[in-house]
N, C-alpha and C positions, 0 to 999 in steps of 0.2 A: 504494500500500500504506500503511494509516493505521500501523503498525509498520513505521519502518525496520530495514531488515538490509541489515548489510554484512561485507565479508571482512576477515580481520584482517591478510591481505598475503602472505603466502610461499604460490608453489603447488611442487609438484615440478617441476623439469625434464625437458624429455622424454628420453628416450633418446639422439638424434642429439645434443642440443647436450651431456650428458654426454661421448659419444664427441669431439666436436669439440676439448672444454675436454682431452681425455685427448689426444689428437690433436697440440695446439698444446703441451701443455706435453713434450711427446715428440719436437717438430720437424716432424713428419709432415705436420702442416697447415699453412697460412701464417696470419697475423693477419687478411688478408680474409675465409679461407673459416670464422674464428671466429665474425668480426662478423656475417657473413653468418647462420651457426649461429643467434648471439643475437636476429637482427631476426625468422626465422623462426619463435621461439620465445616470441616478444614477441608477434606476430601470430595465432598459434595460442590463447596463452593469453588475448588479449583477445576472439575471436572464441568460444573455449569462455566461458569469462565472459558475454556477453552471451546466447549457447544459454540458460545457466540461467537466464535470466529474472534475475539479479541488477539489482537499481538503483541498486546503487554498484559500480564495479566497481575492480580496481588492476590495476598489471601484473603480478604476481606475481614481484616479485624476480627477473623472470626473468636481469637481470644483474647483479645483486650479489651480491658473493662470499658476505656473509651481511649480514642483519639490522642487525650490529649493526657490522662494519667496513668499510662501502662509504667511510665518507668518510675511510679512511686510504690508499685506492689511489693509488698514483705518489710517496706520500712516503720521504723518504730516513733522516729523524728518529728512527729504530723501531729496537727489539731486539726479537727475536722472544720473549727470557723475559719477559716479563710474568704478571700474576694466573691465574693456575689456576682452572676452573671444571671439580669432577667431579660427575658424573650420576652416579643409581642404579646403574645397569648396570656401572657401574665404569669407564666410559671419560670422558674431560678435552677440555673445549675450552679455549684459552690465548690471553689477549691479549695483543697486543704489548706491549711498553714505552716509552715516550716517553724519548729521549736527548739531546736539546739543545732548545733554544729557536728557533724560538717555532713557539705550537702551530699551525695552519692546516688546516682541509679540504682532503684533496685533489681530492674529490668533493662536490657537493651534489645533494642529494635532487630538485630541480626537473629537474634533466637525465632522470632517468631520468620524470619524470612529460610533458615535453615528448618526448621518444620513443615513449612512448604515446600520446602523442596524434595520430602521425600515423597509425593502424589504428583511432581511432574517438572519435565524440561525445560516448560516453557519460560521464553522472558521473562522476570517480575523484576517489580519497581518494589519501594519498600519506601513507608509513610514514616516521618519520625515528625516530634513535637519543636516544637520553636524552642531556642534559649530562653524568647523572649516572655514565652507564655512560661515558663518553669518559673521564671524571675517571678512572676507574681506572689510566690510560695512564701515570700523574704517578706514579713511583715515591715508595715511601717515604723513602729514602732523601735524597731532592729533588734537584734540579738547579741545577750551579754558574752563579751569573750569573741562575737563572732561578726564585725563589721561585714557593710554590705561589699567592701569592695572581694573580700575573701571568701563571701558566696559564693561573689560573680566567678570568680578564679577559678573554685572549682564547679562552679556550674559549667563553663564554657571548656573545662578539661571533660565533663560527662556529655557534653551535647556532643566534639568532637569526635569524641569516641563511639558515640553512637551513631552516627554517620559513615566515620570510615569503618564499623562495623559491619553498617549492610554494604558499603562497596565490596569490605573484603568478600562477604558471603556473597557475592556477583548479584547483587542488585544489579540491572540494566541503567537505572535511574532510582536518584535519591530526594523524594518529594518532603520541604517541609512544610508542615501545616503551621499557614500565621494566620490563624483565621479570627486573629486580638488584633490585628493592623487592622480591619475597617472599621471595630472598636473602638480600639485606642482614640480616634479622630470623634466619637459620639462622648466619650471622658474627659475626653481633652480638644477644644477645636483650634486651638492654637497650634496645633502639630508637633510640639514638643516632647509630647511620651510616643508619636506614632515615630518621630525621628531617633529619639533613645533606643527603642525596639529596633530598628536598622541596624541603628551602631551596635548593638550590642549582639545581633543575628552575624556581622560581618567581623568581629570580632572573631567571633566562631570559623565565619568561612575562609579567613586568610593564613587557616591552618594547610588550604589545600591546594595544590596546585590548578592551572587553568585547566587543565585535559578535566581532572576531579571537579573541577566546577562547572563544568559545561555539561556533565552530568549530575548536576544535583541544582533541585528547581525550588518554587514557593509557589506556596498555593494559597490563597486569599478568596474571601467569603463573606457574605453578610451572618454566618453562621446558619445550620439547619438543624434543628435538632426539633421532633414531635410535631412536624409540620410549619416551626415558624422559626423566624430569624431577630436574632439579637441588633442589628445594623443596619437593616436594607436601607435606612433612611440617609443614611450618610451615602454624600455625592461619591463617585468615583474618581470623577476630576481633581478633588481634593486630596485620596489617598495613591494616583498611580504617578506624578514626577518621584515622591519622595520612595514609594517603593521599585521602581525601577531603579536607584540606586544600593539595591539590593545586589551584591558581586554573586550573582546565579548566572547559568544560562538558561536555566529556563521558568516561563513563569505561566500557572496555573490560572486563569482568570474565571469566575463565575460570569456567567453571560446572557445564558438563555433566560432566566427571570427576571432581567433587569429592563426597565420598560421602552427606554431608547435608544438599543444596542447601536444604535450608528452614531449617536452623539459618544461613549462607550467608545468604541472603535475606533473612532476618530480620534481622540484621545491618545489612546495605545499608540497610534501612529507615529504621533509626535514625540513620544519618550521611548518607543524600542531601538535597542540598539542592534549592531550587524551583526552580534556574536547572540544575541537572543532566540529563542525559540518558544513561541507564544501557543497554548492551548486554551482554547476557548471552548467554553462553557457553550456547546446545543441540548445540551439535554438537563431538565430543571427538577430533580428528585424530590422537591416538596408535591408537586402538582402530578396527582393521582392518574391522569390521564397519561398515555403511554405516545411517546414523539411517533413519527412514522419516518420513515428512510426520506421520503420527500421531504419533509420539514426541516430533519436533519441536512440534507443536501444546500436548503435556501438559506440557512443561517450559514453553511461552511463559506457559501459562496457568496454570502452578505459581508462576511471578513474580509475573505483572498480581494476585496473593495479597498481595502485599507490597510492589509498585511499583505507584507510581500510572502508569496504562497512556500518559496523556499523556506521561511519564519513563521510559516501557520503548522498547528497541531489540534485535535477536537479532546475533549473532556467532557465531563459530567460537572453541574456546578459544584456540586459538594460530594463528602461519604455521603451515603444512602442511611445509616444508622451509623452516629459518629460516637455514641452510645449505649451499650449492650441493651439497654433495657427500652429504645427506643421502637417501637412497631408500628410506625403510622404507617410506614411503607408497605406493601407484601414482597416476599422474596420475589414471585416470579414476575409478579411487578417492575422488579429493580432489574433483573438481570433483559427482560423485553425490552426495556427502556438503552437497556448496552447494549442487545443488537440491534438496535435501530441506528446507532449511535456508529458504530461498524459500518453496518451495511450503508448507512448515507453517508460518511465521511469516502466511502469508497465511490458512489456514485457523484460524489461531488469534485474526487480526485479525477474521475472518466470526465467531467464534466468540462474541465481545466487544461485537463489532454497532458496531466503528469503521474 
């Protein structure tokens, strides 16, 4: 396919291993028949993955708690009060808080890509979390014995490693979720925490060489989580000069729900640069209705209007469940919604003559 597409990571869990995780924290099951749950569930979602004709495919989160706190599992460190994060719909997801020193992954991102890898060959990408979104953990108040700058130190030693983590384990591509940058700008609209977050993401990335960075992207969202978004309200023109100086090569952009993709577009125009490689969002996993290959085809070809087509790539706008216990989606939902996303990025590549 001369237009790459790929998935942006979270699919829903199926049923059984819902019931399992509800099972285990009830007693009912034991921790085998969990594990057992999650390998079945890993195995299904690589073998649907590959059905769609996808040419990059991921595990789909199938075992991470969410998105964005896999690498805090088994730690002891944590208050459960941390930063508040409310959606439209009026309901709050909460991060923990960071209570002593020192910071450490308790999880990293390569495990769950080498688990994958024993159900199949194909290409995977591997999602990891932002420095920037970890940062949040570090109370305001700060911690005795443990200044914020000696956080940061070894935070941006655990993000690095969780990075060249999944390269080592042959990640294709290294997606991180900043899905707090169109946030940040709704907290602050002065741009000064969305430009902290940069710095402090790039900080991270000039551990790596250019070839390493041109494989490892950012993916940016109004947030999705139970069918609704933390951000949408916040412009894009606002958040994409300052995140294009982001030292990636490639950037994730959510697209298909945003109401004036061409004003959108137009935009990205002006701030990609020639080492860039842009994935745009055709397909909108809040919205229950399933794209069709035609639809998918007029938005790739609404872009290649304003990216240059060597610099275009397709997406999904967000994970499909960026939270284990999210279900607004249905699985076969989410995975119809990938081939559509396929199959029209391909008719839209026939369409272009590359």
């Amino acid at each position: 396919m001369a237009i790459p597409t790929e998935p942006i990571g979270s699919i829903p869990r199926p049923v059984s291993l819902l019931h399992a995780i509800a099972g285990f924290q009830t007693g009912q099951i034991s921790e085998a028949a969990l594990q057992g749950a999650y390998a079945e569930a890993l195995r299904d979602t690589i073998e649907l993955f590959e059905q769609s004709g996808s040419p990059v495919i991921s595990d789909g989160e199938q075992t991470k708690p969410s998105f964005a706190t896999y690498p805090l599992a088994g730690l002891d460190n944590l208050a459960p009060d941390g930063l508040t994060i409310p959606f439209a719909d009026g309901h709050v997801r909460q991060l923990p808080r960071l209570t002593a020193a020192p910071f450490r992954y308790g999880v990293h991102a390569a495990s769950y890509l080498q688990a994958a890898r024993a159900y199949t060959k194909s290409a995977m990408k591997q999602a990891v979390i932002s420095a920037s979104a970890m940062s949040l953990l570090y109370p305001a108040d700060g911690i005795p014995g443990y200044p914020r700058e000696a956080f940061l130190t070894d935070l941006i030693q655990e993000a690095v490693a969780d990075i060249r983590g999944a390269l080592d384990a042959g990640a294709v591509c290294v997606q991180i979720d900043f899905t707090e940058a169109r946030l940040s700008l709704k907290l602050d609209p002065s741009g000064n925490l969305l430009r902290s977050f940069i710095a402090l993401n790039n900080r991270v990335l000039e551990n790596f060489s250019s070839e390493e960075r041109s494989r490892i992207g950012v993916h940016v969202c109004p947030g999705g989580d139970h069918d609704s978004t933390h951000s949408a309200d916040v412009d894009y023109a606002e958040l994409l000069p300052d995140l294009f100086q982001m030292n990636v090569g490639r950037f994730y952009l959510q697209m298909a729900s945003e109401r004036d993709r061409k004003r959108v577009l137009s935009a990205v125009s002006r701030v990609i640069g020639s080492n860039h490689l842009v994935f745009i969002g055709v397909i909108d996993p809040i919205q229950q209705e399933i794209e069709t290959p035609a639809q998918v085809r007029d938005r790739v070809l609404e872009a290649a209007s304003f990216i240059p087509i060597a610099q275009l790539g397709t997406t999904d706008d967000c994970g499909f469940a960026p939270f284990s216990d999210d279900i607004s989606t249905a699985r076969d939902i989410a995975f119809s919604k990938i081939q559509a996303r396929v199959q029209g990025t391909a008719w839209a590549a026939r369409d272009l003559g590359v």
